[in-house]
C-alpha positions in Angstrom: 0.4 22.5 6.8 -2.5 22.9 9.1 -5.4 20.5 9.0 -9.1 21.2 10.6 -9.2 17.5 11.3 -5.8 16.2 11.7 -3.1 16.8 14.6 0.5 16.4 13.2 3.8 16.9 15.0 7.3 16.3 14.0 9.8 15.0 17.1 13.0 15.0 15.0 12.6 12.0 13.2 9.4 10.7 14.0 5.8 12.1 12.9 2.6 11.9 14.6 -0.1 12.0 12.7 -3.5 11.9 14.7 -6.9 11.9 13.8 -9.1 14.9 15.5 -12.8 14.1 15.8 -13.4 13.0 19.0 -16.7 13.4 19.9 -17.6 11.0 16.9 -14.7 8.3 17.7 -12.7 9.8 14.6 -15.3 8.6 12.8 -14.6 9.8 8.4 -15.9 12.2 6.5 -15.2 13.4 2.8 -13.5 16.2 5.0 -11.1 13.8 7.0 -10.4 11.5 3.5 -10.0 14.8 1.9 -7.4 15.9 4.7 -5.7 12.7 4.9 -5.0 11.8 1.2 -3.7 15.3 0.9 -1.2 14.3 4.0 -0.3 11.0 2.2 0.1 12.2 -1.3 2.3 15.6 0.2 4.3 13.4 2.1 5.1 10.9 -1.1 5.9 13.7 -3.1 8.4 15.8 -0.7 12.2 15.7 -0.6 13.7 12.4 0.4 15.8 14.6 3.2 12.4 16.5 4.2 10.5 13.2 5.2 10.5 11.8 8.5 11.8 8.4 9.2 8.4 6.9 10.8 5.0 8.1 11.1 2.8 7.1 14.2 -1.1 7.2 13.4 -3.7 7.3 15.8 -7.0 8.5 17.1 -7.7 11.3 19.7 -9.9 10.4 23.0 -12.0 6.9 23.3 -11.2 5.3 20.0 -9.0 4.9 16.9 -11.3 5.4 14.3 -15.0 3.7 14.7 -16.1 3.8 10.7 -18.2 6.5 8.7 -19.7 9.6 10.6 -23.8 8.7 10.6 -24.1 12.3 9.3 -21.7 11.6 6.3 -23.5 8.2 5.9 -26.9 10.2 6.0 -26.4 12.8 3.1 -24.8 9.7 1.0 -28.6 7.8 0.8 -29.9 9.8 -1.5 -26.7 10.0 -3.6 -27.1 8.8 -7.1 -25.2 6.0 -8.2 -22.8 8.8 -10.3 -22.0 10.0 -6.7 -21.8 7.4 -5.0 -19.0 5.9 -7.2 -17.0 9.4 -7.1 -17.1 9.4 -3.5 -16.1 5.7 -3.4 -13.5 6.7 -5.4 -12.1 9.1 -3.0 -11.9 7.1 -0.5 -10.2 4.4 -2.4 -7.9 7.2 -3.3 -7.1 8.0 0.0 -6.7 4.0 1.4 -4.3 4.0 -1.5 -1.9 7.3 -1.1 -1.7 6.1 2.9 -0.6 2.2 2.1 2.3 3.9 -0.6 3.6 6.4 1.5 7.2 5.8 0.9 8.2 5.6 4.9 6.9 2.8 7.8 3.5 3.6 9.6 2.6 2.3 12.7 -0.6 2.2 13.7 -1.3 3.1 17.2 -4.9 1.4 17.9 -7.5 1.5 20.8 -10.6 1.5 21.6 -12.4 0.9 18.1 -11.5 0.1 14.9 -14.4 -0.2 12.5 -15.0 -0.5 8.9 -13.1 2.0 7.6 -11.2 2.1 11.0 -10.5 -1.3 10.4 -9.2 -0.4 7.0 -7.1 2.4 8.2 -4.8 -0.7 10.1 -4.7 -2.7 7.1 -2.8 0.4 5.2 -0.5 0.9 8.3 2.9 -1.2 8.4 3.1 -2.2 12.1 0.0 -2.1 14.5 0.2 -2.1 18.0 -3.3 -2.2 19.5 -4.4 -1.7 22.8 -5.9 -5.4 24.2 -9.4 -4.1 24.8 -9.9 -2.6 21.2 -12.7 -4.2 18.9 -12.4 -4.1 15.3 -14.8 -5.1 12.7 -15.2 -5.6 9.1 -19.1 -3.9 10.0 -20.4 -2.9 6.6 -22.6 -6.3 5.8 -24.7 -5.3 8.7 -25.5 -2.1 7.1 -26.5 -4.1 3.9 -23.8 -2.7 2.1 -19.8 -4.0 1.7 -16.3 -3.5 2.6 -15.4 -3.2 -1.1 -13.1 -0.2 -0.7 -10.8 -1.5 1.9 -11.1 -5.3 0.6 -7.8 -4.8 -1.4 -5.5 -3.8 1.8 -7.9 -6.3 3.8 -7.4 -9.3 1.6 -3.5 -8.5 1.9 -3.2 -8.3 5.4 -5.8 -11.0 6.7 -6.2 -13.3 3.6 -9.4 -14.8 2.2 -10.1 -17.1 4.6 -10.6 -14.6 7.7 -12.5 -11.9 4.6 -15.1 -15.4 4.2 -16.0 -15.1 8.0 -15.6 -11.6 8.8 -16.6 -9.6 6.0 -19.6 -11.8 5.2 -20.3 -12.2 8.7 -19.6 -8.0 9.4 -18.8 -9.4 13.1 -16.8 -7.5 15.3 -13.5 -9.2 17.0 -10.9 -8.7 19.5 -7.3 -7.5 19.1 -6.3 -10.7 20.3 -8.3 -12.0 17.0 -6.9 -9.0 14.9 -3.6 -10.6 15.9 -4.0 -14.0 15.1 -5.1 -12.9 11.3 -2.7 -10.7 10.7 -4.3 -7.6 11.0 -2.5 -6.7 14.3 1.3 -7.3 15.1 1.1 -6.5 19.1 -1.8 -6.1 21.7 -0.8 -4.9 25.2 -2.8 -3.0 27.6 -3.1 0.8 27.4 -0.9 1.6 30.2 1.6 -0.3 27.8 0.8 1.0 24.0 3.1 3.9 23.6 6.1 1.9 24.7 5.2 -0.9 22.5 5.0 2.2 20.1 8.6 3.7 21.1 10.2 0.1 20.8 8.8 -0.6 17.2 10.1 3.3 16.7 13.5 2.6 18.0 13.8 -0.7 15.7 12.9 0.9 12.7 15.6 4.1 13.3 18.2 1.4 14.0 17.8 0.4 10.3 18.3 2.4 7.1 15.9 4.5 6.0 16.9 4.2 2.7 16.4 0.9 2.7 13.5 0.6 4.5 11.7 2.6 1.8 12.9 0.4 -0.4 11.8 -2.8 1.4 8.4 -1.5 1.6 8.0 -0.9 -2.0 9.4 -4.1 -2.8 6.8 -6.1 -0.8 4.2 -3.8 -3.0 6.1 -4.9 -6.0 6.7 -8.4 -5.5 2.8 -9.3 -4.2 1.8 -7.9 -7.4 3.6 -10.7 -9.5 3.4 -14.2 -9.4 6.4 -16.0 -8.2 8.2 -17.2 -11.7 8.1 -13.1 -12.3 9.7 -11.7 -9.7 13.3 -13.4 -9.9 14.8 -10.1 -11.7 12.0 -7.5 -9.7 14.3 -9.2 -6.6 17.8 -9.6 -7.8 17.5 -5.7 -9.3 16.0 -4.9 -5.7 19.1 -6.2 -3.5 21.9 -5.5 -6.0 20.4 -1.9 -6.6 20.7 -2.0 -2.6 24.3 -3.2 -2.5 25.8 -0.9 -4.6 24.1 2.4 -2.8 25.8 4.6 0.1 23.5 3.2 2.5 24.1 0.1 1.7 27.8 0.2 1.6 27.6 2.1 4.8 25.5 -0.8 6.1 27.7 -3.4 5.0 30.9 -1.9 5.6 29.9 -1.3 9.4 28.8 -4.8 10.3 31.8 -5.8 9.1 33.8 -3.7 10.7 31.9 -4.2 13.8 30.6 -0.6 14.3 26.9 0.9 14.3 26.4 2.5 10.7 26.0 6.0 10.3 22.1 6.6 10.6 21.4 5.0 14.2 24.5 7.4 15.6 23.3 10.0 17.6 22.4 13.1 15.5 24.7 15.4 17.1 27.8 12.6 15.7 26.1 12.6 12.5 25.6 16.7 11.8 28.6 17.8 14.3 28.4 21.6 14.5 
């Protein structure tokens, strides 16, 4: 599949997805939410075998992805109300098929990362920015709110940081980002895609299986409150157990050998 505003490319196991509007930071359009929930929602619904193993997302030239495009944000003042909520609920849409996709997403950040750039970190799995990046919850200073992305927000920052930052609409460093949550690594740019490789290389040592599974058990799990999710958990490990992967998994640590999936491909698919 070709996209007018996305880049993808497949390395073997590893997907790169990239957003392509540089000469407006990446900023979003109906266009680029349109594009990117038809990547997440293609991606959920494809073969298990078909997927890749991780997905890299990040911005061509200066920044990540710095918010809504002014022009989008221009033709949306005179929506009515009607329109305004369908177009929300694209968007919330979109944020939504992203944070499911059903393999881990690393967010490869620089530069900028506002409002909805911001938003598109919280849905990634692993973020490794680049030290110099801002980000910013930046919608209170357009007299409006951060309402779509508050949900994936809320789960990666908490409400504590959402009182100062949303309310605030302040923008902050990756060093901040960090220290909230919202960020797992900040190294200089000479440095971010092999922070990128190494987080890569960790998550094709484990199985993929498994960490599909993991991922929607975290989804599960923060939906309950605690007394519920004793059988969600036991299910969720003894479904695990009992699967080739994890027998595989099992079976190799205690024989003291690397399991199947981090084996060369050439061992795995001999010709």
């Amino acid at each position: 599949m070709s996209y007018s505003f996305l880049l993808l490319a497949r390395d073997g196991p590893v997907e790169r997805l990239t957003l392509n509007r540089p000469d407006v930071r990446n900023a979003f359009n109906e266009h680029v939410i349109a594009e990117l929930t038809h990547w997440a929602e293609t991606l959920s619904a494809s073969e298990v075998s078909k997927r890749p193993r991780v997905v890299v997302l990040g911005g061509e030239g200066q920044a990540f992805c710095a918010g809504a495009d002014v022009a989008w944000m221009a033709k949306t003042v005179d929506y009515t109300e009607e329109e305004n909520v369908r177009d929300a609920t694209a968007m919330s849409r979109m944020f939504a098929a992203i944070n499911t996709v059903p393999v881990p997403l690393i967010g490869r950040v620089h530069g900028a990362a506002l409002g909805g750039g911001a938003g598109l970190a919280a849905v990634c799995d692993i973020v490794v920015a680049e030290e110099r990046t801002r980000f910013g919850f930046t919608e209170t200073r357009l007299g409006i709110l951060p309402a779509v992305i508050s949900p994936f927000a809320l789960a990666k920052i908490g409400r504590s940081a959402a009182r100062e930052l949303f309310l605030t609409g302040s923008r902050f460093s990756a060093a901040r980002a960090k220290e909230i949550g919202l960020v797992h690594a900040v190294v200089p740019l000479d440095q971010l895609d092999a922070a990128v490789d190494t987080y890569i290389g960790e998550l094709l040592a484990a199985g993929p299986q498994a960490v599909a599974a993991a991922k929607g058990m975290i989804q599960e799990v923060w939906e309950h409150p605690a007394a519920e999710t004793l059988a969600i958990t036991a299910n969720a490990i003894a479904t695990r157990r009992v699967s080739a992967e994890g027998q595989e998994g099992l079976r190799a640590f205690l024989a003291k050998r690397a399991p199947s999936w981090s084996q060369p491909e050439e061992k795995r698919n001999p010709s």
